[in-house]
C-alpha positions in Angstrom: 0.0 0.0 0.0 1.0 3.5 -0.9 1.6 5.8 2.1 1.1 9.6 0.8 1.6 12.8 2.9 -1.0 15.6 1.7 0.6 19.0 3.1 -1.4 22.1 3.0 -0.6 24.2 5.4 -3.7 27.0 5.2 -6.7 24.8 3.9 -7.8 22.3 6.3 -9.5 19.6 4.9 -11.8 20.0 8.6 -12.3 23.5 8.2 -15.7 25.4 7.7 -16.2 26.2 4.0 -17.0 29.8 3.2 -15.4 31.2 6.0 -11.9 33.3 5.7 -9.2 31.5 4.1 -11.5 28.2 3.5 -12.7 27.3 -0.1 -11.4 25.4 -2.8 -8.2 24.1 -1.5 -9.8 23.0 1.4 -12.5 20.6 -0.7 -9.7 20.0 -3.4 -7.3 18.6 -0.4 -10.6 16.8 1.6 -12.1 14.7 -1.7 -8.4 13.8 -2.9 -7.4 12.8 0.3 -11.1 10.9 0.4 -10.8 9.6 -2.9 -7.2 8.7 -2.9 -7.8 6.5 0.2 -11.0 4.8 -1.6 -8.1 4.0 -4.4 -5.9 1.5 -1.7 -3.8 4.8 -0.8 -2.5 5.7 3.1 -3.9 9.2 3.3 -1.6 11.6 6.1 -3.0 15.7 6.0 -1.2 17.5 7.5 -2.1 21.3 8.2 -1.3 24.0 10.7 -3.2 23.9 13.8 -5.3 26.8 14.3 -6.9 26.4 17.3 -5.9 24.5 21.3 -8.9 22.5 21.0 -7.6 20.0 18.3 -5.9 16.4 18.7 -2.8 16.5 16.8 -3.9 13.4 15.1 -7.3 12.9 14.3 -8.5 9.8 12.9 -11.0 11.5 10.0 -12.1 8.8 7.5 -10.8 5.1 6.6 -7.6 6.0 5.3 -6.9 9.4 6.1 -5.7 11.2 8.8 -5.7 14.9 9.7 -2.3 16.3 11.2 -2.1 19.1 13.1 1.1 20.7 12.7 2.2 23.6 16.0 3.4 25.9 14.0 2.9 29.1 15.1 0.3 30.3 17.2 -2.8 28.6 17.8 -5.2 30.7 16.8 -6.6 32.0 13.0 -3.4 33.8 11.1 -3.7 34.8 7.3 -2.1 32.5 5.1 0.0 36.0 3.7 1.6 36.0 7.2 2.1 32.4 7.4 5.8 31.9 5.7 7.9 32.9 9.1 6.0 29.4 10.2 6.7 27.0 7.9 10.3 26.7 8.7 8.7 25.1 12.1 6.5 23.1 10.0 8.9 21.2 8.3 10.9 20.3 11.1 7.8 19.3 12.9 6.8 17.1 9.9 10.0 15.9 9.8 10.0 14.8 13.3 6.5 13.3 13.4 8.1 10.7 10.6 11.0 9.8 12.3 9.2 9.6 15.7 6.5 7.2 14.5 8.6 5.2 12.1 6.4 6.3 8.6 7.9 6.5 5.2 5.8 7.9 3.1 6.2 7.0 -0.7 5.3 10.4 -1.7 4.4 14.5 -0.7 1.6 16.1 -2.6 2.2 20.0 -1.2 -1.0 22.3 -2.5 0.3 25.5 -2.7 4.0 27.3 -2.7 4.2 27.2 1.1 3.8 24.0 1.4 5.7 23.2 -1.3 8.7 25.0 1.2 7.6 22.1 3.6 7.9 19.0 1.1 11.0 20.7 -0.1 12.5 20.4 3.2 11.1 17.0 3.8 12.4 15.7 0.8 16.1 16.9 1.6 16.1 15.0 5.4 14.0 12.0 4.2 14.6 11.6 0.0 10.9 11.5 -0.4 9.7 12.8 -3.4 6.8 15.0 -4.1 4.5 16.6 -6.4 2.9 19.9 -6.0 -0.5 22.0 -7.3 0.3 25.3 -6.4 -3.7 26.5 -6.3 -2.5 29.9 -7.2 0.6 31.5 -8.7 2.3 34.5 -7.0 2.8 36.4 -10.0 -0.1 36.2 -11.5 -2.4 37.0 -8.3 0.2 40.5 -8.3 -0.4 41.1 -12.3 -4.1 40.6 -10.9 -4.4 42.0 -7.8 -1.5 44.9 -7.6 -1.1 46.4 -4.1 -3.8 44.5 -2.7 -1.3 41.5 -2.8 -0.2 41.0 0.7 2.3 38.5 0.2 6.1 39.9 -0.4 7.7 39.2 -3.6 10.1 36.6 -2.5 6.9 34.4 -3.2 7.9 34.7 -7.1 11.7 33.0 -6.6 10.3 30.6 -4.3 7.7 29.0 -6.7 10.2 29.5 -9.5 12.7 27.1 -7.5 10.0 24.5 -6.3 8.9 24.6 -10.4 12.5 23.1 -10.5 12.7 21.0 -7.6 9.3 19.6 -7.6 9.4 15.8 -9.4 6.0 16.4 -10.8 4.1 19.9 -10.9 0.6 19.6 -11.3 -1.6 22.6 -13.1 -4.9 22.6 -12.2 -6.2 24.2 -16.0 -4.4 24.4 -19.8 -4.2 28.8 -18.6 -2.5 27.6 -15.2 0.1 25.3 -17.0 0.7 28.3 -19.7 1.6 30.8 -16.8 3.9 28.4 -15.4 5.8 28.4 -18.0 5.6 31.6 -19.4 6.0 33.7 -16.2 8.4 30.7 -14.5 10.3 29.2 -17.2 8.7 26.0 -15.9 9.8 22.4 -18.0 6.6 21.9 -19.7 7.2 18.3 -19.8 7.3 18.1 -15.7 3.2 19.4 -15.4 0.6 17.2 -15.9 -3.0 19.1 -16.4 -5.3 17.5 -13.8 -8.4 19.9 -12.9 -10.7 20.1 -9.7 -13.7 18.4 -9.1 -17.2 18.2 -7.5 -19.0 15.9 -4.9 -21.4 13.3 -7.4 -23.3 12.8 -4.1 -23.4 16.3 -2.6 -24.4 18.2 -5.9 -27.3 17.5 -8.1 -30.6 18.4 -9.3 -32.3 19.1 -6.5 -36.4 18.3 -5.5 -39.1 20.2 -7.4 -39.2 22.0 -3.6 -35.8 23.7 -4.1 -37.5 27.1 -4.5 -40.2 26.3 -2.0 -37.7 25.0 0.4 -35.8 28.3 0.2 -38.7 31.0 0.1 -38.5 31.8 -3.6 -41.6 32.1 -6.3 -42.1 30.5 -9.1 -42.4 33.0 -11.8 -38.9 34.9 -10.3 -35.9 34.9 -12.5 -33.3 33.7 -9.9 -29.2 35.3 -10.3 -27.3 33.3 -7.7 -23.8 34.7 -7.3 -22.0 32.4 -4.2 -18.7 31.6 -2.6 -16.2 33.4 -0.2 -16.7 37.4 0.1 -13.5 38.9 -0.6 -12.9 41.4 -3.2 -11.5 39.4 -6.5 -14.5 37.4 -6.4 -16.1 40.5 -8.6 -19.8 40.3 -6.5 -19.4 43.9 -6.8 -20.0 43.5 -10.8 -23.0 40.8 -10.2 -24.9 43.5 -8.5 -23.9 46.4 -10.6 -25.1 43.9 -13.5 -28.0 43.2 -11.7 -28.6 47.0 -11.7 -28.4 47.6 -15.1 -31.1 44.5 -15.9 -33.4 46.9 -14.2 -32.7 49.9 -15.9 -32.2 49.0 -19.2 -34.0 45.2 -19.6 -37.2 46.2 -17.4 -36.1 42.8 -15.6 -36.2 42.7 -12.0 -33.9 39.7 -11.1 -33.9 38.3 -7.5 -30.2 38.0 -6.2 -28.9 35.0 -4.1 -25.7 36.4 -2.4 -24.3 33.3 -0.4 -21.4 32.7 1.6 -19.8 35.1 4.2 -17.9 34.2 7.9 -21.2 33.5 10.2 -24.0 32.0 9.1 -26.2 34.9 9.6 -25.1 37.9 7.0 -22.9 40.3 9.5 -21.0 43.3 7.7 -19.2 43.3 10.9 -17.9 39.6 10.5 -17.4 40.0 6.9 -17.1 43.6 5.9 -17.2 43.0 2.0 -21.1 41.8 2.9 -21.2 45.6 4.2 -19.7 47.5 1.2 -21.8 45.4 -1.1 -25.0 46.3 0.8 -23.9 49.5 0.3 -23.3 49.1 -3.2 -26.9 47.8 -3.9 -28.9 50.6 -1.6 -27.2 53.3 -3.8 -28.4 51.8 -7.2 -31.5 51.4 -5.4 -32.3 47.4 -5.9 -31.6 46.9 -2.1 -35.0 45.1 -1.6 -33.9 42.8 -5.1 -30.8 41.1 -3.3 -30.8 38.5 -0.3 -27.7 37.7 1.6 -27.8 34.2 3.2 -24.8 34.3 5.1 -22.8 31.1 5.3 -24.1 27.9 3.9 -23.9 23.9 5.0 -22.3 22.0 1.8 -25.5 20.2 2.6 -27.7 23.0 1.6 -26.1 24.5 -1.0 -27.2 22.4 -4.0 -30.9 23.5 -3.3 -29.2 27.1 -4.0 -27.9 25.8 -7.1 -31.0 24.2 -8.4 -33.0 26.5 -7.3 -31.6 29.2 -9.8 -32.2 30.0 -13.5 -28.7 31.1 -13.5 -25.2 30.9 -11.5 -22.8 34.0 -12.0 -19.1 33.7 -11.1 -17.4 37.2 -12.3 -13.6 36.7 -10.5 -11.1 39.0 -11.9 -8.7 35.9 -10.6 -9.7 32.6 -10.8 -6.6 29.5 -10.5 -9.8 27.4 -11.3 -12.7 27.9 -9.7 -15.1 25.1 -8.6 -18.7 26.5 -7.9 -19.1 26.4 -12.0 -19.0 22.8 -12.0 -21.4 22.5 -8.8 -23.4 24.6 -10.5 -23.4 22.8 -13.7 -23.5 19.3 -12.1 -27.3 20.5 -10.4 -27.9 21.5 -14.1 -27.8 25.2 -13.2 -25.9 27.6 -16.9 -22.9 29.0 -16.0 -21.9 32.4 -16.8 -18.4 33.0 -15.3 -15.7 35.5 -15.8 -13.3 34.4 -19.1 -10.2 34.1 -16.8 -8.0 30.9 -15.8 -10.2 27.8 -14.8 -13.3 29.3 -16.2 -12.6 29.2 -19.2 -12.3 25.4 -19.5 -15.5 24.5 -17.4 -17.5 27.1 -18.8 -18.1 26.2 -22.5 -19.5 29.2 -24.4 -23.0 29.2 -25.7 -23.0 25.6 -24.9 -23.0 25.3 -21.0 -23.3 29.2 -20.3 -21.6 32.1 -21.6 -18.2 33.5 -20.8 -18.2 37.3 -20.6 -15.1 39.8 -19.7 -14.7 40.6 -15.6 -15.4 43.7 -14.3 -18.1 44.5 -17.3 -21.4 44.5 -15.5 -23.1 45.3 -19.1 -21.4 42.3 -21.0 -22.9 40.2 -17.9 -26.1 42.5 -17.8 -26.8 41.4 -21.6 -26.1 38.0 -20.8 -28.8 37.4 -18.2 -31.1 39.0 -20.2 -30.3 36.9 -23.1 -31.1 33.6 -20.9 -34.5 35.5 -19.2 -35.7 36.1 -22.4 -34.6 32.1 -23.5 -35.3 29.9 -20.8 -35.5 26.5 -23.0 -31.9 27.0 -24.5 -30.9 28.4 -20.5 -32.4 24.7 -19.7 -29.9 23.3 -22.4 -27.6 24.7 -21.4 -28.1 23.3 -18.4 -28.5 19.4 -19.1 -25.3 20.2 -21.5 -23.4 21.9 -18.5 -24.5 18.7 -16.1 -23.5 15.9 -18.9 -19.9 17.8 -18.7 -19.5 17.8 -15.4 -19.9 14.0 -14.4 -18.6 13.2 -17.4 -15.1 14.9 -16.9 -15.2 17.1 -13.4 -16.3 13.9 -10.6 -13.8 14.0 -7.8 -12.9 10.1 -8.3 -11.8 10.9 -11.8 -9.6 13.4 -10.7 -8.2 11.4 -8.3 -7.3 8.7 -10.2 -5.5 11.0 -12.7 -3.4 12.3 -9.7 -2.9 9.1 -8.7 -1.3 8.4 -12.4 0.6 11.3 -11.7 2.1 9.7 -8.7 2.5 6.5 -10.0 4.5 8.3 -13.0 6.3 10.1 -10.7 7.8 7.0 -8.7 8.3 5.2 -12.1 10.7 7.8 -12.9 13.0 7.5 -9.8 15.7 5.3 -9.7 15.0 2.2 -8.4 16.0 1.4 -4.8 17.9 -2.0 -4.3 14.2 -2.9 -1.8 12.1 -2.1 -4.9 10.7 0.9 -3.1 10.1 2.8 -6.0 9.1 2.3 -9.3 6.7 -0.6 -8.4 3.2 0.5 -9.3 0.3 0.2 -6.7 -1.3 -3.1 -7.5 -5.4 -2.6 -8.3 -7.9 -2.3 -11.1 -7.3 -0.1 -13.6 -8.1 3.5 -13.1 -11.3 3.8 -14.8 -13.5 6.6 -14.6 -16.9 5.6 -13.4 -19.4 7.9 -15.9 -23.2 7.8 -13.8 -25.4 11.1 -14.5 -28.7 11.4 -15.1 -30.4 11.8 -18.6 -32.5 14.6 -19.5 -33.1 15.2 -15.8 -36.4 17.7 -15.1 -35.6 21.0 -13.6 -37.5 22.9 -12.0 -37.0 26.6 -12.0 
């Protein structure tokens, strides 16, 4: 059996989704982990503990286990003033190997800080390891300018671990492209391998979604949803939203979830504040419904419930609420930047439109308002794409070819460690959606 080490030092794979610092790395490390360990892999997470209350090991599903790593204080700390930690981490890591007598065959690090850990790791131990950086430093700061908190030293450090790294996997064809136009990465060391979505967790909901979450029938539903921060572009959704009323004579009702407490507090989650204050002074205040955080549980009633799911980043590495969306057969129209624009296919599963142009997105909605039995194509097309390319098992076997690959390409020890593939059934992807499911809008 293949013992692998999962490091990601921000994103728990136990943390709250929604909530600061917690989104798609945190599902993207949970399900691989999940998955990896339904494949016959040894499953070892370790991330930095953020609170006194946790056991350092916890026992989490057959197969995995959740590490929690002292390093630094034990409280919340941005991940942009994590790096003076991870020094710690790595010797922690280090320590907790040698104390307990693991080797693990392989490190998967998600993102560059972690990649500082496996680097580490892999000079004490010789352990390989692969990393998905989740997001590159230079291209958040081409993004993002001054509101980039971490310090440029970021840049030289992912440009070495490009180097160092055995395999480097890019989560989208834009992210692999960046990598090695901006890092001078060796194309032939990334292997494209994109995020997923839960097959069980996200589908087309009951014909009581709408019921079920207090909305009529005969409203045209906009749900915009994921973590309140700035570069998420909700700003844009609503300014969109804005313009369908004054121009298009619609009056769209506006799902706005996601947000630090489950009740909507500007005081928990300021962005919820300044967006409030965005929609009172273009007066469709009484249009918009904040919902505050959201269970996993709950949110593919959200999903199915709408006509249409918006996603209008100005940076997305990949972005995963398109493909929930499109797996509860929900059209897509997201922003036309990094993993968008290989989920989103345009005028076939949704439309891609420019960020920060709330009239490109404006003329959009109204396009599908006006269309609602191509918006429903759309939707059955968007939800035969996503189980047939996005389900979290198929990624994880195609990581776990990228692993495999990885240790073929070591030199063989004289135990036979490496280079002896993990003995099971072939990796094939199980394909299970529904046919021409009935939505109800």
């Amino acid at each position: 059996m293949r013992k692998i080490a999962l490091i990601s030092e921000h994103a728990s794979p136990l943390a709250t989704i929604g909530s600061v610092d917690s989104g798609g790395q945190n599902v993207y490390v949970a399900h691989v982990a999940l998955q990896l360990a339904k494949l016959g892999y040894s499953v070892d997470v370790f991330t930095r503990r953020d609170n006194d209350s946790c056991d350092v090991v916890v026992e989490w599903l057959p197969g995995v286990r959740v590490i929690h790593v002292p390093a630094g204080p034990a409280r919340f700390i941005a991940k942009e003033r994590m790096l003076p930690h991870m020094d710690r981490f790595a010797r922690f890591m280090i320590h907790f190997a040698r104390k307990n007598d693991i080797q693990y065959d392989l490190v998967h690090a998600n993102f560059f800080m972690s990649g500082m850990v496996a680097e580490q790791f892999k000079q004490a131990t010789g352990t390989p390891f692969v990393i998905t950086f989740h997001a590159l430093g230079r291209v958040r700061r081409l993004c993002q300018g001054k509101s980039d908190g971490f310090p440029d030293i970021r840049f030289t450090i992912e440009e070495r671990l490009m180097q160092q790294a055995d395999r480097v996997i890019a989560e989208c064809p834009q992210d692999k492209r960046d990598m090695e136009q901006l890092y001078f990465a060796d194309p032939d060391k990334i292997d494209i391998v994109p995020c997923g979505f839960d097959s069980e967790e996200f589908q087309a909901a009951p014909a009581n979604a709408r019921l079920k979450l207090g909305l009529n029938d005969d409203e045209f539903v906009v749900l915009q949803l994921g973590r309140m921060v700035p570069r998420k572009g909700v700003d844009n959704v609503i300014r969109a939203v804005g313009i369908l009323k004054e121009t298009h004579d619609i009056l769209a009702r506006l799902l706005i979830v996601g947000g630090n407490t489950a009740e909507p507090d500007p005081v928990h989650t300021p962005e919820i504040g300044k967006l409030q204050a965005l929609a009172e002074s273009l007066g469709i205040a009484e249009q918009l419904v904040f919902t505050g955080q959201r269970s996993r549980k709950e949110l593919h009633y959200y999903y199915s419930a709408a006509d249409v799911f918006v996603t209008t980043p100005w940076y997305e590495p990949f972005g995963i609420t398109p493909i929930e969306a499109m797996a509860c057969g929900t059209p897509v129209i997201g922003a036309a930047v990094g993993g968008i624009k290989s989920t989103v296919v345009d005028g076939q599963t949704g439309f891609l439109v420019p960020p920060k142009d709330p009239d490109a997105l404006a003329q959009k909605l109204a396009w599908l308002q006006k269309h609602p039995k191509t918006a429903q194509r759309f939707g059955w097309a968007g939800m035969r794409r996503a189980y047939q390319q996005y389900t979290w098992r198929s990624v994880a076997e195609r990581i776990a070819r990228v692993y495999e690959s990885a240790l073929a390409d070591l030199p063989v020890e004289n135990d036979g460690t490496y280079g002896e593939p993990l003995q099971q059934s072939p990796l094939q992807p199980a394909v299970v959606f529904p046919v021409q499911p009935q939505i109800f809008r």
